[in-house]
C-alpha positions as CSV (number, residue, x, y, z in Angstrom):
1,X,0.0,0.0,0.0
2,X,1.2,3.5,-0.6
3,X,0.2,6.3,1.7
4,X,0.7,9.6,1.8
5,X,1.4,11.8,5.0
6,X,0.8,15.6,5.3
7,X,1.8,17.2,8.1
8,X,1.6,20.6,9.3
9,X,5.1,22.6,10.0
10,X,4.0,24.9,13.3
11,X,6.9,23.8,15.3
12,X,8.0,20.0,15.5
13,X,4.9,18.8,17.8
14,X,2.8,17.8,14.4
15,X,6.3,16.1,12.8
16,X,7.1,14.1,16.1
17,X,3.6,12.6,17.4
18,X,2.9,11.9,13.8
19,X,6.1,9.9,13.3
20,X,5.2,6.5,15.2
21,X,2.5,6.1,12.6
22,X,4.7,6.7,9.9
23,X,7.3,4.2,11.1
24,X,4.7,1.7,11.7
25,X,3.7,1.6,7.9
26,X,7.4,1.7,6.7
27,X,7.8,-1.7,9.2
28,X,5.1,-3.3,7.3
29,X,6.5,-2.6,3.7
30,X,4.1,-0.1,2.9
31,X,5.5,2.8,0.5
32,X,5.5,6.0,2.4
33,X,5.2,9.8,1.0
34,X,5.7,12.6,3.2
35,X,4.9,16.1,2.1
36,X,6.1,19.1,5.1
37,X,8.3,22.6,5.1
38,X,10.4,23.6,7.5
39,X,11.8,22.9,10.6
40,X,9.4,19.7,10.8
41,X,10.6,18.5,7.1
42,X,14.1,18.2,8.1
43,X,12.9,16.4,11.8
44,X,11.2,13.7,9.7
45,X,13.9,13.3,6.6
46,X,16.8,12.9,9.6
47,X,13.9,10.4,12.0
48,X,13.6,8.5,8.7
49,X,16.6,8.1,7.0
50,X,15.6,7.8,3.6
51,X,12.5,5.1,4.6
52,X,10.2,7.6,2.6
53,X,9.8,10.1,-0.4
54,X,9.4,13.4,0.6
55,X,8.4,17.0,-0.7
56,X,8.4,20.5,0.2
57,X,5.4,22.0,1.1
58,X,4.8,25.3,2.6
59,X,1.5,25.9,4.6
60,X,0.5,28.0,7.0
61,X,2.2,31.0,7.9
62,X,2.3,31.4,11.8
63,X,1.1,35.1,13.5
64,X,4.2,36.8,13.7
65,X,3.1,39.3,16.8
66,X,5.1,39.3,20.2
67,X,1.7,40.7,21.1
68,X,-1.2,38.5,22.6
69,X,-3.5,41.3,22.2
70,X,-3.1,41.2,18.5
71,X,-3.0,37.9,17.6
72,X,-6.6,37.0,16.8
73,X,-6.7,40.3,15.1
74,X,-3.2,39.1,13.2
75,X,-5.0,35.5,12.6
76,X,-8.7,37.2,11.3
77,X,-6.8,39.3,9.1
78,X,-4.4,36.3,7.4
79,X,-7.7,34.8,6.9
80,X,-7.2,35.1,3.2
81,X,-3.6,33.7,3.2
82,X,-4.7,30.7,5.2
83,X,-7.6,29.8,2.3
84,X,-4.9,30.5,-0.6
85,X,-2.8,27.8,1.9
86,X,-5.5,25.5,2.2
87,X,-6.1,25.6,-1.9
88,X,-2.3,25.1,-2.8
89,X,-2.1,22.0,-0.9
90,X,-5.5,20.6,-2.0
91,X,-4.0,21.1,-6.0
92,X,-0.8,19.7,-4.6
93,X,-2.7,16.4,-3.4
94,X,-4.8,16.2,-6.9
95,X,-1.5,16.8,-8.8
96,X,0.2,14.2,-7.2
97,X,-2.8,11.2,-7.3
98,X,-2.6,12.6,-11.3
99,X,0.8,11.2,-11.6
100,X,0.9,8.5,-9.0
101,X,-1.2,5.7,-7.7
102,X,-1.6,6.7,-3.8
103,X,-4.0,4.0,-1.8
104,X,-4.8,6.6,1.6
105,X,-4.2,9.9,2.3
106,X,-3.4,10.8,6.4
107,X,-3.1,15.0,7.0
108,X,-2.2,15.8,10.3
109,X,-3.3,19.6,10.9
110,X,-3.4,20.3,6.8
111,X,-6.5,21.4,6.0
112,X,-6.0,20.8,1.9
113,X,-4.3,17.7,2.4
114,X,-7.0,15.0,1.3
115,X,-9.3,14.1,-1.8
116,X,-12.9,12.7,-2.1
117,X,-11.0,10.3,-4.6
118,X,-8.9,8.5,-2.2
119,X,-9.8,7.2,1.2
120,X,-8.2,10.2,3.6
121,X,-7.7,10.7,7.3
122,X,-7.6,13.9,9.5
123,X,-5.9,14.0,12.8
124,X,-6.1,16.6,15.0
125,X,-6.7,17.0,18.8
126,X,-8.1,20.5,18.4
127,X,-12.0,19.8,16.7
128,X,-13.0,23.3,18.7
129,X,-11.1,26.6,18.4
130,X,-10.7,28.7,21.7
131,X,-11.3,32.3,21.3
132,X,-10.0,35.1,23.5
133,X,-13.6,35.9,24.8
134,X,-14.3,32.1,25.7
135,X,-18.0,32.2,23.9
136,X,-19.3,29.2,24.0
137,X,-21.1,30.7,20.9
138,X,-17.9,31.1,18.5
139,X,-16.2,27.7,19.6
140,X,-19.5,25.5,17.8
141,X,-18.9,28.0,14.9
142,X,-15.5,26.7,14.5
143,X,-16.6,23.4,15.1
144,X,-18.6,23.5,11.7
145,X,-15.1,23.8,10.2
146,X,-14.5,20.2,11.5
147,X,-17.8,19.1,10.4
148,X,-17.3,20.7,7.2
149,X,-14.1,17.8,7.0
150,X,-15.9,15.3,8.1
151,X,-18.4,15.3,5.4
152,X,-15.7,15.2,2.6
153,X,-13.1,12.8,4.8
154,X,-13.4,9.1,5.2
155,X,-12.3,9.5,9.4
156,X,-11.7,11.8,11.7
157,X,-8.9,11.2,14.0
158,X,-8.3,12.5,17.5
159,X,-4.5,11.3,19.2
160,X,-6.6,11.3,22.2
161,X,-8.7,9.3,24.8
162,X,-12.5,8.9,24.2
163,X,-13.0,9.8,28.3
164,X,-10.9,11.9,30.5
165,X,-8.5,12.8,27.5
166,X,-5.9,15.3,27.7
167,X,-7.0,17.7,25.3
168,X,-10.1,18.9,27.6
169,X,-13.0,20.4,25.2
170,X,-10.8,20.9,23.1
171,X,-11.5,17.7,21.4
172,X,-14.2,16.3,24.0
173,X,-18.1,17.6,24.8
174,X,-18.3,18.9,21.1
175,X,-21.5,20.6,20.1
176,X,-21.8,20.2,16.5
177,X,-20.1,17.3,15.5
178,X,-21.5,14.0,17.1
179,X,-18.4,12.2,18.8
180,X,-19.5,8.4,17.3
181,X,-18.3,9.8,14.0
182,X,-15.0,10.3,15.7
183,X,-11.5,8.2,16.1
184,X,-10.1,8.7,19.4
185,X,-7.2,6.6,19.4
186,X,-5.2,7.4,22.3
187,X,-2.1,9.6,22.8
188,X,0.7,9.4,20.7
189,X,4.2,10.0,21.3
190,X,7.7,9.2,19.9
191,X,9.3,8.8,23.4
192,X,9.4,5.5,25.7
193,X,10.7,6.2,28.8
194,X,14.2,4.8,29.9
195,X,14.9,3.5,33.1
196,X,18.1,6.0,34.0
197,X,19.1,8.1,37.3
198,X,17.7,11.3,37.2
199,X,21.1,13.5,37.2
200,X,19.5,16.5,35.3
201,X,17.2,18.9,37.7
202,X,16.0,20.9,34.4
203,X,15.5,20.4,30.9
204,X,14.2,23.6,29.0
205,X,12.8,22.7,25.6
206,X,12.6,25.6,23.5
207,X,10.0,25.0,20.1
208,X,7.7,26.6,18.5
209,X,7.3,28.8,15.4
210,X,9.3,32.3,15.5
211,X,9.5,34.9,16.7
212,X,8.0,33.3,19.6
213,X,10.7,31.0,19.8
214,X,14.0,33.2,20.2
215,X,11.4,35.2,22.9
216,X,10.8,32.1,25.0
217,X,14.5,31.4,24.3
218,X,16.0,34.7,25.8
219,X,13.2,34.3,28.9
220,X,14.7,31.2,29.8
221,X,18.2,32.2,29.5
222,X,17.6,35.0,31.5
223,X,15.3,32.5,34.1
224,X,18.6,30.7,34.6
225,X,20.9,33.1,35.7
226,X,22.2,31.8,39.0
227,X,19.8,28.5,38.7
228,X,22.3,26.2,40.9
229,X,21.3,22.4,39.8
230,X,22.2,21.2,36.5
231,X,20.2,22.2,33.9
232,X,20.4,21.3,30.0
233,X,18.8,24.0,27.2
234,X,17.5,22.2,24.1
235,X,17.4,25.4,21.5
236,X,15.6,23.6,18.9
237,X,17.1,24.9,16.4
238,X,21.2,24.2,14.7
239,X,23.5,25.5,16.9
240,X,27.0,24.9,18.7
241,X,26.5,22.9,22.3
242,X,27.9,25.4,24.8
243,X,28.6,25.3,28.5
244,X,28.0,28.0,30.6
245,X,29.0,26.7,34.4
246,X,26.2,24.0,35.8
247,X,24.3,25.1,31.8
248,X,24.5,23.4,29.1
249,X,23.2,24.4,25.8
250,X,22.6,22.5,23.0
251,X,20.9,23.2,19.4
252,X,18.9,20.6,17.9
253,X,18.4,17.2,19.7
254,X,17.7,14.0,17.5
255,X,15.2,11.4,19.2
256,X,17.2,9.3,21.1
257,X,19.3,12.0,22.3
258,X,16.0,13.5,23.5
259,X,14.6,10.8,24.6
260,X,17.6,9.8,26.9
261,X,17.3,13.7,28.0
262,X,14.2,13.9,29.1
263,X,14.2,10.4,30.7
264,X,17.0,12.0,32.9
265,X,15.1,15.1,34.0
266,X,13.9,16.0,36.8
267,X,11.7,18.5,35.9
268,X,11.4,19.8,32.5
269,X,10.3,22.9,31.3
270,X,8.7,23.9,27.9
271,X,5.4,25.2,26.3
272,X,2.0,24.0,27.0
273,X,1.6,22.3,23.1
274,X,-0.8,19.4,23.0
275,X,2.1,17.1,21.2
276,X,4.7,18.4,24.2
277,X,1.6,17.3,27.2
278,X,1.4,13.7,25.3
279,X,4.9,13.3,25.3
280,X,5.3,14.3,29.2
281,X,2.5,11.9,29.7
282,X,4.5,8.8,28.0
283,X,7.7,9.8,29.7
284,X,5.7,10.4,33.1
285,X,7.3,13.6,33.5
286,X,7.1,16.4,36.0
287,X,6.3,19.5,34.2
288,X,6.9,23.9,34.1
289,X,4.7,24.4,31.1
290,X,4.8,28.3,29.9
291,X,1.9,29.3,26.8
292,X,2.5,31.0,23.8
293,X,1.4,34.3,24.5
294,X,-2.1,34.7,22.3
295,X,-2.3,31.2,21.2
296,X,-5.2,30.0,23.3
297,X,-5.2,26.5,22.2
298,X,-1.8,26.5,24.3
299,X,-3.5,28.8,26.8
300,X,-6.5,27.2,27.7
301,X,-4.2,23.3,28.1
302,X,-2.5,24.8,30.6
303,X,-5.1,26.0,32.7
304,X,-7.1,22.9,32.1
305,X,-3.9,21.1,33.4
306,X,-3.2,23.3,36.0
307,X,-7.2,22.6,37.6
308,X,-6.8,18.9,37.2
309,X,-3.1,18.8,39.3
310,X,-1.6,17.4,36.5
311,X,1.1,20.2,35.2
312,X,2.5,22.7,36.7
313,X,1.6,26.0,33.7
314,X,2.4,29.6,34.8
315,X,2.2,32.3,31.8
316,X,5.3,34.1,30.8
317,X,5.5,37.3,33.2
318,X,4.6,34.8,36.4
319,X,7.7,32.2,35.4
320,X,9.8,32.4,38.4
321,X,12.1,28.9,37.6
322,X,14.2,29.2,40.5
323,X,11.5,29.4,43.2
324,X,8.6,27.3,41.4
325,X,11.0,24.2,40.6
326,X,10.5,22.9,44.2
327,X,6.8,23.4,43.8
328,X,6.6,21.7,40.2
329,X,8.0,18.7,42.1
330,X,5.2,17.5,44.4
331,X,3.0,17.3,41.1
332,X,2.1,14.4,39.6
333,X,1.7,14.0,35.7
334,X,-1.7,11.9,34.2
335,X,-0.9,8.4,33.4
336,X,-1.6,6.9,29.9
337,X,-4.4,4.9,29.9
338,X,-3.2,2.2,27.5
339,X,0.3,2.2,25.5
340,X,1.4,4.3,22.6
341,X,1.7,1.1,21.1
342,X,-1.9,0.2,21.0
343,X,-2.5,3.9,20.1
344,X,-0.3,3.0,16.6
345,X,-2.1,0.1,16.2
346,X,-5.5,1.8,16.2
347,X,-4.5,4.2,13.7
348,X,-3.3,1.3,11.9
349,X,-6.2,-1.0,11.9
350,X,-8.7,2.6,11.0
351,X,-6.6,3.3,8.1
352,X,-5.4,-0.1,6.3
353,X,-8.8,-1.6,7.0
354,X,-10.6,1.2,4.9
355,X,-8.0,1.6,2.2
356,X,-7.4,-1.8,1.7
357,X,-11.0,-2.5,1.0
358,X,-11.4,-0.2,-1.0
């Protein structure tokens, strides 16, 4: 079977959680093609190593305001670019069946990335849209925009779990769109935890799309002035490891590098994406989770986290790492309720058993 993978390039989150699934097909012999831009295409050309085709895709252009006043305002006005986006991918997709035979199509996050021709999945984790105002009224409005997929996809996936899920009503309660018709599959993650002494106190992942990036970079820099335990930075980005006393800084880290990281750590700190909370989940990690200023996908997780006791979020002017640390470590992270394994295998069996009988 052939299958082609589309996967959104706002930050690395979409790339990794997306990746088991990808691996899984390439075990089984299956021909894979994976379409991505960015920071997330080179993540999944290295994580692969040449076990699938891939092309460069651009999507969506990220808000590029500092300012979490403006970016709904930022978002309402790139309206236009988003729907040009959306278009250029849904060509791309009909181009490529034109010239090859593809048997499924799985978009994680692209809303162009699927034809009524071929069987074709959706995941995402986010079926409602926060708004700044929190109207209950404008979340189902944006729930027609997954309804609106749903009629012209053959599944709707959600890496999530059908009760007491970690994505809150984000994915869970919907309004609009009647939950049988949706594949909650479990949490996904790349990570296994490894059974290692926990030398590091602190591991600081910094991700995400920029200019937010190099701002929650210098915040954490400066956040670690004086820190006295050992502490590792992971940039995210290509750069030259460094060691500044009891720091460490390093640029991009590869998975089992990562893995083996964040295993180590005793507390880690990072933003409140739904890809990093699934991945904290798996490794059963204690967590310091900051929000993107203005995206209130990330904002709303962390306060839904924060209420349940199970991560530790504080926004970007309240981060205090040197005095919440101690606090961070009397919580206790949700635990999975069945394996990422089984999680792959769901998306597995929903997929192969529709394209193949087709």
């Amino acid at each position: 079977m052939r299958i082609a993978f589309g996967i959104c390039s706002w930050g690395l989150g979409h790339a990794t959680r997306t990746l088991p699934i990808i691996r899984r097909f390439i075990k089984e012999g299956d021909d894979v093609v994976v379409v991505s831009h960015g920071g997330a295409l080179s993540l999944l050309r290295t994580e692969l190593d040449g076990g699938a085709r891939f092309y460069d895709l651009e999507d969506y252009e990220p808000p590029s305001t500092q300012n979490s006043n403006l970016v709904a305002l930022e978002a309402f006005a790139s309206i236009p670019k988003y729907v040009s986006a959306v278009k250029r991918e849904h060509d791309f997709v009909e181009r490529m069946l034109a010239n090859d035979k593809i048997d499924a199509i799985f978009s994680d996050n692209r809303f162009g990335f699927y034809s009524i021709r071929v069987p074709s999945f959706y995941m995402t984790h986010q079926l409602r849209i926060m708004n700044p105002l929190r109207s209950r009224f404008l979340e189902s409005v944006t729930e027609r925009l997954g309804e609106w997929l749903l009629n012209r996809l053959t599944g709707l996936i959600v890496p999530d779990f059908k009760s007491d899920g970690l994505s809150g009503r984000l994915a869970h309660g919907l309004s609009v769109i009647d939950e049988r018709d949706v594949h909650y599959i479990g949490a996904l993650s790349d990570f296994e935890r490894r059974s290692s002494d926990e030398d590091v106190d602190l591991f600081a992942s910094v991700s995400g799309p920029e200019p937010q990036r190099s701002a929650f970079e210098r915040l954490v820099l400066e956040q670690l002035e004086g820190f006295e335990g050992r502490a590792i930075i992971s940039l995210g980005k290509k750069a030259e490891t460094k060691v500044l006393g009891n720091i460490e800084i390093r640029g991009l880290t590869g998975k089992k590098e990562r893995e083996d990281l964040l295993s180590r750590s005793k507390v880690v700190i990072s933003r409140s994406g739904y890809s990093t909370i699934m991945d904290m989940c798996a490794l059963g990690r204690r967590s310091l989770l900051v929000p993107t200023p203005g995206q209130t996908e990330q904002e709303y997780l962390a306060q839904y986290h924060m209420s349940r006791g199970s991560y530790f979020c504080v926004s970007e002017n309240d981060l205090d790492v040197r005095n919440q640390i101690g606090e961070v470590s009397s919580w206790n992270p949700p635990k999975l309720q069945h394996s990422i394994a089984r999680t792959v295998e769901n998306a597995l069996g929903i997929i192969t058993q529709t394209a193949r009988a087709g």
